[in-house]
C-alpha positions in Angstrom: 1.9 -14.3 2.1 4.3 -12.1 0.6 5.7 -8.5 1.7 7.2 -5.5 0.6 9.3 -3.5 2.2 10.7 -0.1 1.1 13.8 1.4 2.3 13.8 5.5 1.9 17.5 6.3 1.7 19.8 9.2 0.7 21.9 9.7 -1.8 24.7 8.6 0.4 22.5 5.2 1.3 21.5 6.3 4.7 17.8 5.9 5.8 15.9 9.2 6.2 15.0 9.6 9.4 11.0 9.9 9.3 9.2 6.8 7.8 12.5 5.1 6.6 10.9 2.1 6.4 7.2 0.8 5.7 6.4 -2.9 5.1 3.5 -3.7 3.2 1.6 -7.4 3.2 0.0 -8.8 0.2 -3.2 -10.1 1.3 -4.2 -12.5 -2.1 -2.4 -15.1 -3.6 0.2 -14.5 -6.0 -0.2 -17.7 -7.8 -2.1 -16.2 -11.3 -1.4 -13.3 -13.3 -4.9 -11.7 -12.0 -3.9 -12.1 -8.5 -0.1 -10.6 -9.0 -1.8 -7.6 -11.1 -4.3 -7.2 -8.2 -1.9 -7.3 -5.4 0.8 -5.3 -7.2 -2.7 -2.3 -8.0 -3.5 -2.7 -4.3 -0.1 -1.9 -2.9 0.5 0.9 -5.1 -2.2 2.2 -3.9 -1.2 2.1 -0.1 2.4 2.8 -0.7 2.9 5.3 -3.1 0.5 8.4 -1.4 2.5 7.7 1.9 6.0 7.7 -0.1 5.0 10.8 -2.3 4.0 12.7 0.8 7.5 11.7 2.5 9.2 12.8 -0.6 7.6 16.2 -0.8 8.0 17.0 3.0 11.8 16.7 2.2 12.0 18.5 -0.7 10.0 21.6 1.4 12.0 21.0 4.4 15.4 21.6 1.2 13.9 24.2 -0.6 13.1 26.5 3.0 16.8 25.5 3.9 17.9 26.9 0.6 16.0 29.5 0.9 17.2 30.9 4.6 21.1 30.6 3.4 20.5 33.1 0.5 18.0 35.5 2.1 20.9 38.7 3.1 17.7 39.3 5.5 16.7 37.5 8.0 
């Protein structure tokens, strides 16, 4: 059975600090075409929502960090 792991770094190549790292088993077969196209569907599935929602909580986390340095009031 193969796996996938994904590594959320930086820029600098450091791992971000909540859910760095997610490792995700292929459950069928990867001998055929159909089986590689169905694991490969089934992961993106799992993965990607969890990795967009990572994503986004940083960039909010940025943008309201940007946003309290240039607000004069506090």
């Amino acid at each position: 059975m193969s796996r996938i792991r994904l590594i959320l770094e930086d820029d600098n190549g450091n791992p971000l600090p909540t859910n760095a790292q997610q490792i995700y088993a292929l459950d069928s077969q990867c001998d055929t075409l159909n089986q590689i196209e169905a694991a490969v569907e089934k992961f993106k599935n799992a993965a990607l929502p969890q990795l967009e929602q990572t994503l986004l909580a940083q960039a909010q986390h940025r943008f309201l960090g940007e946003e309290k340095k240039s607000d004069p009031n506090p």
